[in-house]
VEXDREN-2710 file (C-alpha; in Angstrom, 1 decimal):
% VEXDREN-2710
k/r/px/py/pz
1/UNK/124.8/4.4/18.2
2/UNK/128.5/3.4/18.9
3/UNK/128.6/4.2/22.4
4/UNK/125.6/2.8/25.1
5/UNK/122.4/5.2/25.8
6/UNK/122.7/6.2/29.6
7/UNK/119.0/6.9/29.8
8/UNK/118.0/8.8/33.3
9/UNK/115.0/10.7/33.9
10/UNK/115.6/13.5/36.9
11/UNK/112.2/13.9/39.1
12/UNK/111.9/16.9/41.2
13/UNK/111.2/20.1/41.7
14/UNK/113.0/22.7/39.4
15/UNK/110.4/25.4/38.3
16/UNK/107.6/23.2/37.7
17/UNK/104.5/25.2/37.2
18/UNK/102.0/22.0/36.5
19/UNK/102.7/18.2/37.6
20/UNK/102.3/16.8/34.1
21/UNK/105.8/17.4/32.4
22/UNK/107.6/15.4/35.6
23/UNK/104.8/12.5/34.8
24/UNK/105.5/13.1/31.4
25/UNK/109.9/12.8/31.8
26/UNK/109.1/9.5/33.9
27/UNK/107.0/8.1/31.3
28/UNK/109.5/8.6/29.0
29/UNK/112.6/7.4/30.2
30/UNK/110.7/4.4/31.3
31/UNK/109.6/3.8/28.2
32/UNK/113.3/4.2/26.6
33/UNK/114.4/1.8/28.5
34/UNK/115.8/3.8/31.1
35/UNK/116.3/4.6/35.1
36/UNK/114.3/7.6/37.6
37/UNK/116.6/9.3/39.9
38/UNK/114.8/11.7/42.5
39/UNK/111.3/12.2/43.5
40/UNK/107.7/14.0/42.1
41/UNK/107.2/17.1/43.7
42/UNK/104.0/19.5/43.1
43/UNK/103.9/21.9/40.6
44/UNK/102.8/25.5/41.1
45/UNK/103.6/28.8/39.6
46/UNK/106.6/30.5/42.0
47/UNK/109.4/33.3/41.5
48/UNK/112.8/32.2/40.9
49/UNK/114.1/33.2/43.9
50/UNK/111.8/30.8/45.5
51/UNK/112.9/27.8/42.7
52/UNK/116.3/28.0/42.8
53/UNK/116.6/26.8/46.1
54/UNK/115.1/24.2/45.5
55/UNK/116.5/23.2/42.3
56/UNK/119.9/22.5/43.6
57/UNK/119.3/18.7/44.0
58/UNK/118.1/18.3/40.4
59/UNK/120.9/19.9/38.8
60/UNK/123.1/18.2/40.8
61/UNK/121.3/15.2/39.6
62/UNK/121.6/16.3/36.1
63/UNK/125.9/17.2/36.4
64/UNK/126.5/13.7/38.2
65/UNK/124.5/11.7/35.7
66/UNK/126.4/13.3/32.7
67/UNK/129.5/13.1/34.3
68/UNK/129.0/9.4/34.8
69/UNK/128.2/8.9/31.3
70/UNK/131.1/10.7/29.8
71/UNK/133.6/9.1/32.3
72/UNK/132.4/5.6/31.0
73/UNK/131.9/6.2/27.2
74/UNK/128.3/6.7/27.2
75/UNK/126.0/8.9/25.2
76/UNK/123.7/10.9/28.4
77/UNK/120.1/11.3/27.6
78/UNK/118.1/13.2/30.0
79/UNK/114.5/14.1/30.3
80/UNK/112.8/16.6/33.0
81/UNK/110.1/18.4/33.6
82/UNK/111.4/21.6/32.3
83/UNK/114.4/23.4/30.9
84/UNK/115.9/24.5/34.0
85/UNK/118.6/21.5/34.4
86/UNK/120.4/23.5/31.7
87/UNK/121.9/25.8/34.2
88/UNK/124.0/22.5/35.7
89/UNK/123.9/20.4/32.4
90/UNK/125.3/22.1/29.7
91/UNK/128.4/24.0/31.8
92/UNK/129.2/20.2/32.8
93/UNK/128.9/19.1/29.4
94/UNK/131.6/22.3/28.5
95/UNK/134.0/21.6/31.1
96/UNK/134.2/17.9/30.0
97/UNK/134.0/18.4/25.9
98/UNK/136.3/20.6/23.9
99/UNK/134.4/22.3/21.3
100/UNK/131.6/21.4/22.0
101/UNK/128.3/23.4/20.5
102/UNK/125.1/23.6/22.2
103/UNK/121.6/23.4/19.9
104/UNK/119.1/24.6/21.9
105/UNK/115.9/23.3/20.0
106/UNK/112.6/25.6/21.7
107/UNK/109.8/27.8/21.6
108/UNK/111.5/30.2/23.7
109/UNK/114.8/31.2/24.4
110/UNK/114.7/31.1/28.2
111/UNK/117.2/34.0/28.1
112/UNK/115.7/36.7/30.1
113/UNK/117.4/37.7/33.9
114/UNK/116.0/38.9/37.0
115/UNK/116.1/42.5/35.0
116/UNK/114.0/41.3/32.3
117/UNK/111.3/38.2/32.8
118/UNK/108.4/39.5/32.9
119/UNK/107.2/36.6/34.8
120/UNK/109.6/35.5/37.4
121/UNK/110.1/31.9/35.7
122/UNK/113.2/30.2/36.7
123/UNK/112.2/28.2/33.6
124/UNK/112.6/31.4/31.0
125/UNK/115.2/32.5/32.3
126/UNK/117.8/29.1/32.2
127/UNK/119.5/29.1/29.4
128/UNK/120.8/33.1/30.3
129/UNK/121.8/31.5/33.6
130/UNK/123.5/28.9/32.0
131/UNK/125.3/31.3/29.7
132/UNK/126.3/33.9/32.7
133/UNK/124.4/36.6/31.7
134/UNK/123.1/36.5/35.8
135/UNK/124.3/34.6/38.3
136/UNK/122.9/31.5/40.1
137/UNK/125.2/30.4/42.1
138/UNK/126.4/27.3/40.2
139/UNK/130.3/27.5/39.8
140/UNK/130.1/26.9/35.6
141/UNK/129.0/28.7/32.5
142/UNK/129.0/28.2/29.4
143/UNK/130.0/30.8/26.5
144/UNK/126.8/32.0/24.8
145/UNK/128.7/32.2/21.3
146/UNK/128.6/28.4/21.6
147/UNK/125.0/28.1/21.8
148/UNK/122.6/28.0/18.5
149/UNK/118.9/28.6/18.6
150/UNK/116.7/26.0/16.5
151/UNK/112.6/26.6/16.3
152/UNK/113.1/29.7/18.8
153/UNK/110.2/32.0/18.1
154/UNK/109.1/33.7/20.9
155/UNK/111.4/36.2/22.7
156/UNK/110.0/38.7/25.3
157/UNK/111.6/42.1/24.3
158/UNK/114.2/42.6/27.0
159/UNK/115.6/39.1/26.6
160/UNK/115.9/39.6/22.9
161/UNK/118.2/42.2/23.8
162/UNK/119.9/39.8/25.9
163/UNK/120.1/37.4/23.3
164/UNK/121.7/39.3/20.6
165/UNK/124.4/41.2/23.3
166/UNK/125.3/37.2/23.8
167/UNK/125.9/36.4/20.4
168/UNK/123.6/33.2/20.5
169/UNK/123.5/32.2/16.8
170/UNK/120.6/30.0/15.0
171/UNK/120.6/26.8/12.7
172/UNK/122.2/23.4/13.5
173/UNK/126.3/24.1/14.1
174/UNK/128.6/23.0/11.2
175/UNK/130.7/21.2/13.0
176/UNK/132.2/19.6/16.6
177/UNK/130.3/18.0/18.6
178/UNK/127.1/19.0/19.7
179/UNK/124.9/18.4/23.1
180/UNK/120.9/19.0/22.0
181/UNK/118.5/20.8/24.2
182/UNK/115.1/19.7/23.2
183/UNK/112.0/21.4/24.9
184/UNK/108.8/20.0/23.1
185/UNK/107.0/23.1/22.9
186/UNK/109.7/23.7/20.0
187/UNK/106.7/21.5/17.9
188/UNK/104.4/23.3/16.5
189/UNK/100.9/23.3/18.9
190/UNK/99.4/21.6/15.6
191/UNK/101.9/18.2/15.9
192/UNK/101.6/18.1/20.0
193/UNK/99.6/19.9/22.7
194/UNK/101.9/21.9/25.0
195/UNK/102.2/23.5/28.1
196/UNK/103.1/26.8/26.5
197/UNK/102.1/26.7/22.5
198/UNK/103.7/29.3/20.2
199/UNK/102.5/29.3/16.7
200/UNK/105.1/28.3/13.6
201/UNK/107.0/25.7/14.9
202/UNK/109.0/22.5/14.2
203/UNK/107.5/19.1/12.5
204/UNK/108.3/16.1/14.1
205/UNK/110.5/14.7/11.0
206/UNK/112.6/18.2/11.6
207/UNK/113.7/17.5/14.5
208/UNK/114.3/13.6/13.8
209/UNK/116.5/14.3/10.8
210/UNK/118.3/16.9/13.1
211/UNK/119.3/14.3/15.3
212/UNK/119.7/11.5/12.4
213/UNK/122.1/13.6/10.7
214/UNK/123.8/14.6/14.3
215/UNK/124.4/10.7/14.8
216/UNK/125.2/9.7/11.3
217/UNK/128.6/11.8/11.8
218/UNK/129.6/11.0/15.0
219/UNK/128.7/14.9/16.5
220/UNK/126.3/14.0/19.2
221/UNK/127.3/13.9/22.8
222/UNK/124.2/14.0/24.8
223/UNK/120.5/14.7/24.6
224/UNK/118.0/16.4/27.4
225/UNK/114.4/16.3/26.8
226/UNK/111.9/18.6/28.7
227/UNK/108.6/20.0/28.9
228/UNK/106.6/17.1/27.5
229/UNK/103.6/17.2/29.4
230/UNK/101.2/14.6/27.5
231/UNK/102.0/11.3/27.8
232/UNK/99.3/9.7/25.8
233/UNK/101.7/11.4/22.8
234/UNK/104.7/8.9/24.4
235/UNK/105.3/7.1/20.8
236/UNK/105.6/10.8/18.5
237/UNK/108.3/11.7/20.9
238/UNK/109.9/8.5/21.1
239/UNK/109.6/8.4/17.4
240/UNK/111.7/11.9/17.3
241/UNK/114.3/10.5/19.4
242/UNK/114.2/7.1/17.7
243/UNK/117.8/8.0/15.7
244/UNK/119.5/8.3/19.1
245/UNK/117.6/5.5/21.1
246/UNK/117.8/2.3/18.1
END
């Protein structure tokens, strides 16, 4: 890497629905080499009205860490418990990059709104914040049309509506630079156990030569890593990310 690795892992509670992905983000960014900002909080299944709330100080977190980098050259790397940061760390990474392209690298597209999720995850329903399509409160977004789906393969049916009124696209962008979401349930259940499996996914040497090839030409400007749950699996995914961390 030409630039330094500003490697921060962001603990608290954002929609956590078990404690192991916060453990698991801890473990990792220790093990990269890197700082903890925050504090563990208990995971438990709540509605999105109740996370959000409570989010605020973790994507807070997440905007001040990557503004930090970028002011002083550095290449942010985030991991967290799940994909929820997005809604404060990729409209920060917009306001500060022109051009830049967002791979979002999943199971799930975390696209549906309070219209559509099934569930009331904040977690599934992120990404759709981050892009707008309902509003949280935070003061960015970012335009969907920027945003390219990689191992996404899962899509409940009113957020696949959502999805293709967006314009989200698929396949690693051609060109610009490009900020990677990586959620490790975008592995297939066969390479790593996750919290939420879906059938058909990535290999780990996909999503390594992703990277490789985003570093090799000079396109990367930041990573976040979520939802990895299992740290006894700490050397596959530091393997993955081994092109960005060497």
């Amino acid at each position: 890497m030409d630039r330094p690795l500003r490697i921060t892992c962001l603990r608290g509670r954002t929609s956590d629905r078990t404690d192991g992905a916060g453990a698991g983000a801890q473990a990792l960014a220790e093990h990269l080499g890197g700082r903890v900002l925050g504090s563990p909080s208990p995971g438990r299944p709540r509605d999105w009205s109740e996370d959000l709330p409570e989010a605020q100080p973790v994507l807070e977190l997440a905007a001040a860490e990557i503004s930090a980098a970028l002011d002083q050259g550095e290449l942010p790397l985030l991991t967290a418990s799940d994909c929820s940061i997005c809604i404060a760390s990729m409209p920060t990474v917009a306001r500060r990059v022109p051009g830049v392209r967002f791979l979002w690298i999943d199971a799930h597209g975390d696209f549906n709104t309070p219209e559509t999720t099934p569930s009331g995850f904040l977690g599934g329903m992120c990404l759709g914040a981050a892009c707008g399509r309902w509003d949280t409160g935070w003061p960015d977004t970012i335009d969907p049309h920027s945003v390219s789906f990689l191992g996404v393969r899962d899509l409940d049916p009113g957020e696949k509506v959502e999805v293709e009124a967006a314009g989200v696209g698929t396949g690693v962008p051609d060109d610009g630079p490009v900020y990677v979401h990586f959620d490790c349930d975008a592995l297939d259940p066969a390479v790593m156990p996750v919290q939420f499996p879906v059938p058909g996914g990535l290999q780990a040497g996909e999503v390594q030569d992703v990277l490789a090839a985003l570093v090799a030409s000079g396109r990367l400007v930041g990573l976040e890593v979520t939802a990895f749950e299992y740290p006894e699996h700490l050397d596959l995914v530091a393997g993955i990310l081994e092109p960005v961390t060497r």
